[in-house]
VEXKE-365910 format. One record per atom (N, C-alpha, C): y, x, z. Coordinates in steps of 0.2 Angstrom, whole numbers, plus 5000, padded with zeros to 4 digits. Atoms other than C-alpha are relative to their C-alpha. Example, Ala and Ser with C-alpha at 12.3 -4.5 7.8 and 13.67 -1.06 7.14 Angstrom:
% residues 2
499450045000
497850625039
500650045000
499449964999
499550685036
500549965003
% end
This chain:
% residues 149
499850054995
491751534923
500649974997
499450045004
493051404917
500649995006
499349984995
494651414926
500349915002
499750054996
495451294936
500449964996
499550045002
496551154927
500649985005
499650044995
498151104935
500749974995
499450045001
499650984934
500550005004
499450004994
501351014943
500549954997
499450035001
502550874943
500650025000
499449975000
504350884941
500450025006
499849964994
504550914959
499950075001
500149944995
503751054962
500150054993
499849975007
504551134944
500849995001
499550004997
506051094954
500350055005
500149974996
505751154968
500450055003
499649934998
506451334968
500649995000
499250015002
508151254962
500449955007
499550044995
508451154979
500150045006
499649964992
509351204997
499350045003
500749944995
507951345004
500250035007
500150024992
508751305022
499550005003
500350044997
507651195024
499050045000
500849974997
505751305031
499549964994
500450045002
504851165021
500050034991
499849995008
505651185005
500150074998
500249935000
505651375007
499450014997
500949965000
503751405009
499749944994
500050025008
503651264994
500350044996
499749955006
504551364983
499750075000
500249945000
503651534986
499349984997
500650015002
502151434985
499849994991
500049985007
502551374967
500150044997
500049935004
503151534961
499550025000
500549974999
501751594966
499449974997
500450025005
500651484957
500250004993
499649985005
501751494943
499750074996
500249955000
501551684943
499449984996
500950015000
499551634942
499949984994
500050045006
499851534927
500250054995
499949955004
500751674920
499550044999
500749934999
499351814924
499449954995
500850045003
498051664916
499550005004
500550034995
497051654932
499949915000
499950084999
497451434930
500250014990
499750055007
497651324913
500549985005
499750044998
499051214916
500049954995
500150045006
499351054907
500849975001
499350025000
501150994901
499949944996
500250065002
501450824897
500749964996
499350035004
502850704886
500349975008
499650024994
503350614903
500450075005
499649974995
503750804913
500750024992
499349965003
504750834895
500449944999
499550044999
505850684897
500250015005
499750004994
506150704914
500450065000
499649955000
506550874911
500650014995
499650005005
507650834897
500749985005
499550054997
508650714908
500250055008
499749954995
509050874921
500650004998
499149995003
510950884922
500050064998
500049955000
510751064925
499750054995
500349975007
510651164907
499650065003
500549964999
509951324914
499450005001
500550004997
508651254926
499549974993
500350035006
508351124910
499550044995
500449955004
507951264898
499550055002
500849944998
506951394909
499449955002
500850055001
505651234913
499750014996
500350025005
505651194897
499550074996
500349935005
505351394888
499350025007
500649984999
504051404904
499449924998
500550035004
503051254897
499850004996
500549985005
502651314881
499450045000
500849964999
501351424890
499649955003
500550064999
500351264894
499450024994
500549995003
498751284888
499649924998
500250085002
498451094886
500849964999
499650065000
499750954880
500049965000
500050095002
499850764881
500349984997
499650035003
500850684869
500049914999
500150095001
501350494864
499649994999
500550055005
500150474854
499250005007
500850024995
498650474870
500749945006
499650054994
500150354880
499749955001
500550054998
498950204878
499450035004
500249974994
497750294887
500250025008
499949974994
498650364899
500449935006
499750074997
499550194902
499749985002
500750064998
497850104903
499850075007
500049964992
497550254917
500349995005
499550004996
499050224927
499949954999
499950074998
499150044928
499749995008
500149994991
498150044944
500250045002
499949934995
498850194949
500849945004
499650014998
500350104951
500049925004
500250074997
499749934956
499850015006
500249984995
499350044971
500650015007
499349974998
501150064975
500450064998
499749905001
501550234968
500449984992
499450015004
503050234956
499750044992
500249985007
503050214937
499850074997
499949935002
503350394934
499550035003
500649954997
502250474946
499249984998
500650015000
500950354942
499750044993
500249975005
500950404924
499950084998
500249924999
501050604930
499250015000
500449994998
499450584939
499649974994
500750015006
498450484925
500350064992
500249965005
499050614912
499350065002
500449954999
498250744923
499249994999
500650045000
496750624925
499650014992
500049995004
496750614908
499750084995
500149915004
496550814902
499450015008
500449974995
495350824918
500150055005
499949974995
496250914929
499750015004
500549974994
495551004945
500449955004
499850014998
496950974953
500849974997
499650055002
498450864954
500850055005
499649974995
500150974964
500649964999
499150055002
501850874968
500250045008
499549974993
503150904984
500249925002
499650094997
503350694984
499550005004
500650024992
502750635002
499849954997
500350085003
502450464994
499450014997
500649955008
501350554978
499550025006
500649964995
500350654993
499749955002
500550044995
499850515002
499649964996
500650025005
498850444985
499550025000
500849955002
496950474986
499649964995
500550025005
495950454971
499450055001
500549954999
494250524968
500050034993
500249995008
494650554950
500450085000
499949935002
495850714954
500250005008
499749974993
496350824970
500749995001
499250005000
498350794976
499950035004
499749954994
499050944987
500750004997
499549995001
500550994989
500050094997
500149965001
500951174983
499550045004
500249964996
500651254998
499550005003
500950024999
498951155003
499650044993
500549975009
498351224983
500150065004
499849955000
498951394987
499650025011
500350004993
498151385006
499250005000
501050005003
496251324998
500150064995
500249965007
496351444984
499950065004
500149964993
496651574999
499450015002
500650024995
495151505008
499550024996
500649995007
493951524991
500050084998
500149925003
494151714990
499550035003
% end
């Protein structure tokens, strides 16, 4: 059986690094790690892309910078510039939809490598539907994935 593909934004590869006051941003952060974890175990592909390595580049914070990056080398698929026309011609409608440059071109790389699923922690991103890939938040992925055992 072929394993589920995923794509996590740079929010939710954030995530663990912001105020965990907040109940919300708590139970997102347990939930990425714990998909994470899955990623590591190789229960999930993941896909890493040239837009999360810019973003990630442009992190103020060298630590968090670095451990993103040394966990995207276990990506089992990558996008590079060179599919950017693709991915661009992907995203153009996405973003003509209203949904911001960056996120649009998150979502068509996933589109792109054929993701299952699409996971982000933006409320704007989540309220996107296409019928080309699934958006949950982490904690919606990690609640179906529950439900499927």
């Amino acid at each position: 059986m072929e394993k589920l593909k995923l794509y996590l934004d740079m929010c939710c590869y954030n995530r663990p690094y912001d105020d965990q006051q907040q109940t919300r941003i708590h139970l997102e952060s347990l939930a990425k790690l714990h998909i994470q974890q899955s990623l590591v175990n190789g229960e999930f592909d993941f896909v890493w892309s040239f837009i999360l390595e810019f973003e990630n580049s442009k992190n103020p914070y060298p630590l968090r910078r670095e451990t993103i990056c040394k966990f995207s080398y276990r990506c089992t698929q990558y996008v590079d510039e060179t599919n950017a026309d693709e991915v661009i011609k992907i995203a153009t409608p996405i973003m003509a939809s209203g949904v911001k440059e960056k996120d649009a071109l998150h979502v068509a790389c996933a589109i792109h490598t054929s993701c299952d699923y699409f996971l982000t922690t933006d409320d704007r991103l989540l309220k996107y539907i296409t019928e080309r890939i699934k958006i949950l938040s982490p904690v919606e992925f990690v609640s179906e994935m529950e439900g499927n055992l």
